[in-house]
C-alpha atoms as a printed R data frame, in Angstrom:
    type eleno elety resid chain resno       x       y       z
1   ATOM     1    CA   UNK     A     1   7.866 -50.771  39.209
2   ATOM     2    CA   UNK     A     2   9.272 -49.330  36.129
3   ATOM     3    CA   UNK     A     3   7.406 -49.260  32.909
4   ATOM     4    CA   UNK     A     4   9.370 -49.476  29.349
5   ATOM     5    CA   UNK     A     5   7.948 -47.378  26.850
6   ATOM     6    CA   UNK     A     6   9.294 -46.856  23.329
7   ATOM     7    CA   UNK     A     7   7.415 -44.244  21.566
8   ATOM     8    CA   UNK     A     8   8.593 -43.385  18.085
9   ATOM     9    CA   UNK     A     9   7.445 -40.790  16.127
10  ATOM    10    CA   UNK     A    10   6.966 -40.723  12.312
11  ATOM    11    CA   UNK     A    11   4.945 -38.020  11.611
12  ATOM    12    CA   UNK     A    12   6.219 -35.478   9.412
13  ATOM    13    CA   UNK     A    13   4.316 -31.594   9.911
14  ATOM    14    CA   UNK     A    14   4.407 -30.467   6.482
15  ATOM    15    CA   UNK     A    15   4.322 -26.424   6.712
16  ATOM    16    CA   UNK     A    16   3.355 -23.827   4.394
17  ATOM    17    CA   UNK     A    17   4.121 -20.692   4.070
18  ATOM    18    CA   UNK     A    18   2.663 -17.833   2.464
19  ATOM    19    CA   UNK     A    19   3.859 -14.736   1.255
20  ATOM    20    CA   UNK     A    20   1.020 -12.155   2.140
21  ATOM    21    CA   UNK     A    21  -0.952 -10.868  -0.555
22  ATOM    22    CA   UNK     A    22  -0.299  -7.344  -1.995
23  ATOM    23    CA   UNK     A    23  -2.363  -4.215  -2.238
24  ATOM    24    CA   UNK     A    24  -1.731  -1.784  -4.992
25  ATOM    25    CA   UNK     A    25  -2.420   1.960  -4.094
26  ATOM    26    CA   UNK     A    26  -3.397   4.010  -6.705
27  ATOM    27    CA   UNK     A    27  -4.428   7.589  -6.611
28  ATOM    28    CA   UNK     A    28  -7.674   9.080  -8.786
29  ATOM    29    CA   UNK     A    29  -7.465  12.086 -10.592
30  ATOM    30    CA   UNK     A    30  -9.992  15.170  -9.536
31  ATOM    31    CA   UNK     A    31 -10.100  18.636 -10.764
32  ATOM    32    CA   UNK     A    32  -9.811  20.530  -7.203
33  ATOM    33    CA   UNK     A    33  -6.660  19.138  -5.872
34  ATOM    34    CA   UNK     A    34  -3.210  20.882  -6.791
35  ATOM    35    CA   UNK     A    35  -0.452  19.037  -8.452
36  ATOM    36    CA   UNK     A    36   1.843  20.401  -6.031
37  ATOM    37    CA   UNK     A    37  -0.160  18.643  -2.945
38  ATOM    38    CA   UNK     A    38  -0.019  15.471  -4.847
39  ATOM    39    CA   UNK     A    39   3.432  15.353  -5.181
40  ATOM    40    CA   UNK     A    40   3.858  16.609  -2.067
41  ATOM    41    CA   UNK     A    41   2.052  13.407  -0.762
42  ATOM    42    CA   UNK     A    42   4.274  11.058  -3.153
43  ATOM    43    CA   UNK     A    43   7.110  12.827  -1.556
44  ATOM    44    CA   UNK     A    44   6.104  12.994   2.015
45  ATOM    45    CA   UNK     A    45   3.738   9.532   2.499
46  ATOM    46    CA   UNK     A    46   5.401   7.569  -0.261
47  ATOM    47    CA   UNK     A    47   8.595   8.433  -0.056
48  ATOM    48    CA   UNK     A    48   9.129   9.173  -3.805
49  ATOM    49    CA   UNK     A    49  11.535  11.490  -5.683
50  ATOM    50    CA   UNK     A    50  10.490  14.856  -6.625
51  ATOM    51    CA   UNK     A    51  11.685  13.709 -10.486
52  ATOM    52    CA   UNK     A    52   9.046  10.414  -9.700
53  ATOM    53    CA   UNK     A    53   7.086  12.281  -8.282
54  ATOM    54    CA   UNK     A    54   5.900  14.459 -10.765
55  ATOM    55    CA   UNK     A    55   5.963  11.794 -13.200
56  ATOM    56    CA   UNK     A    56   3.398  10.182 -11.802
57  ATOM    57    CA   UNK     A    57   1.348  13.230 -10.893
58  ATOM    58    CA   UNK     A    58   1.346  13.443 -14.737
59  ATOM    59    CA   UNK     A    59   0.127   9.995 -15.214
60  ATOM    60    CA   UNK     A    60  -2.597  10.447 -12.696
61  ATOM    61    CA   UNK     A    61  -3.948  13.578 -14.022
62  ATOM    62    CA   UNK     A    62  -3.163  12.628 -18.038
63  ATOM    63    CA   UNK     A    63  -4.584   9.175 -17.187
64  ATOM    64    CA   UNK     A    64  -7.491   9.083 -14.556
65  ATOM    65    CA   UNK     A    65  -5.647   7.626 -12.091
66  ATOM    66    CA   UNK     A    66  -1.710   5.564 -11.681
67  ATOM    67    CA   UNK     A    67  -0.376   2.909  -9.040
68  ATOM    68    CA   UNK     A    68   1.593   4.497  -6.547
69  ATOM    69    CA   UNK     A    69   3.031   2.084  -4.309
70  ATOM    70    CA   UNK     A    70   2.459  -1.938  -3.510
71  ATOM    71    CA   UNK     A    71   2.767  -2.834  -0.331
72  ATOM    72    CA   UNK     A    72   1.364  -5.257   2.489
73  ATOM    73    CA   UNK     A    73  -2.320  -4.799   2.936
74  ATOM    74    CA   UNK     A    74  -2.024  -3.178   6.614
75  ATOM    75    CA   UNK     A    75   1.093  -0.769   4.726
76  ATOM    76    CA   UNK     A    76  -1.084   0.144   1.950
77  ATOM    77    CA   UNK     A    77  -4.071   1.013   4.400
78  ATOM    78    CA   UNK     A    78  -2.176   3.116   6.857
79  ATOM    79    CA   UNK     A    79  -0.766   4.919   3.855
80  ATOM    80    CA   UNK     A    80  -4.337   6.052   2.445
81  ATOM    81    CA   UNK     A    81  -5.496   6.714   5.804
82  ATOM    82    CA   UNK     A    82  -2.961   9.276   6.173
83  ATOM    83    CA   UNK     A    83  -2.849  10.808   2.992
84  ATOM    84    CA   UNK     A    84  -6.764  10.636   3.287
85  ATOM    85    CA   UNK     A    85  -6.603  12.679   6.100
86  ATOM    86    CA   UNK     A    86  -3.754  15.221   5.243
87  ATOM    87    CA   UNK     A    87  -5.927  15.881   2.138
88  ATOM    88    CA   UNK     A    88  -8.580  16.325   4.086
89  ATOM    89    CA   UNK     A    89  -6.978  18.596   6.594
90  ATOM    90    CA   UNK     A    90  -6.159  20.914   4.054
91  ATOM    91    CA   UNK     A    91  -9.774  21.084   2.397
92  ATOM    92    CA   UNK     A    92  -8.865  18.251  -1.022
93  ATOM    93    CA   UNK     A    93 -11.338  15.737  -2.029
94  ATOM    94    CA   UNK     A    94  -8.089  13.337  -2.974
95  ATOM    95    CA   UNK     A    95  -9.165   9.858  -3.606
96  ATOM    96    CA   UNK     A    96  -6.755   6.910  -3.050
97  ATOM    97    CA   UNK     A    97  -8.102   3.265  -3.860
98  ATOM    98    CA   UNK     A    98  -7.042  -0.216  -2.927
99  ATOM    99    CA   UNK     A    99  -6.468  -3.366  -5.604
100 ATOM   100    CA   UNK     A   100  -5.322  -6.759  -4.703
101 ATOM   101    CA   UNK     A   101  -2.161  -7.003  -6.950
């Protein structure tokens, strides 16, 4: 016994695909941390130059606070966590916040 089955298939899976949304880390200016341990951090954590470095350690303390970095949310998280800690370690009240760019 042999059974004849045509099957055709005309469904088309239409797939999207998302970039993931980006996080913009910025750092907030405070009057007990040293400039030299925030550059340190944009050196070390952020991989900046020295020359951007200190730029931006200018803009943060001149401004309030500057973007540092944009990255993937679980990038930008694991990046404050450790220079949250670091900070920490070493007795800074360093403040890092997280904006959906």
């Amino acid at each position: 016994m042999s059974i004849d089955v045509d099957v055709i298939i005309d469904e088309k899976i239409k797939t999207e695909i998302q970039e993931p949304k980006r996080y913009k880390v910025l750092i907030i200016n405070d009057d007990q941390t040293p400039m030299e341990w925030v550059i340190g951090i944009l050196m070390e954590i952020f991989r900046h130059s020295r020359e951007t470095a200190e730029k931006l350690t200018l803009q943060i303390h001149n401004e309030g606070s500057s973007v540092v970095g944009i990255y993937t949310y679980e990038v930008a998280e694991q990046k404050v966590l450790e220079s949250t800690t670091a900070s920490r370690n070493q007795g800074f009240p360093l403040q890092f916040r997280l904006e959906e760019e």
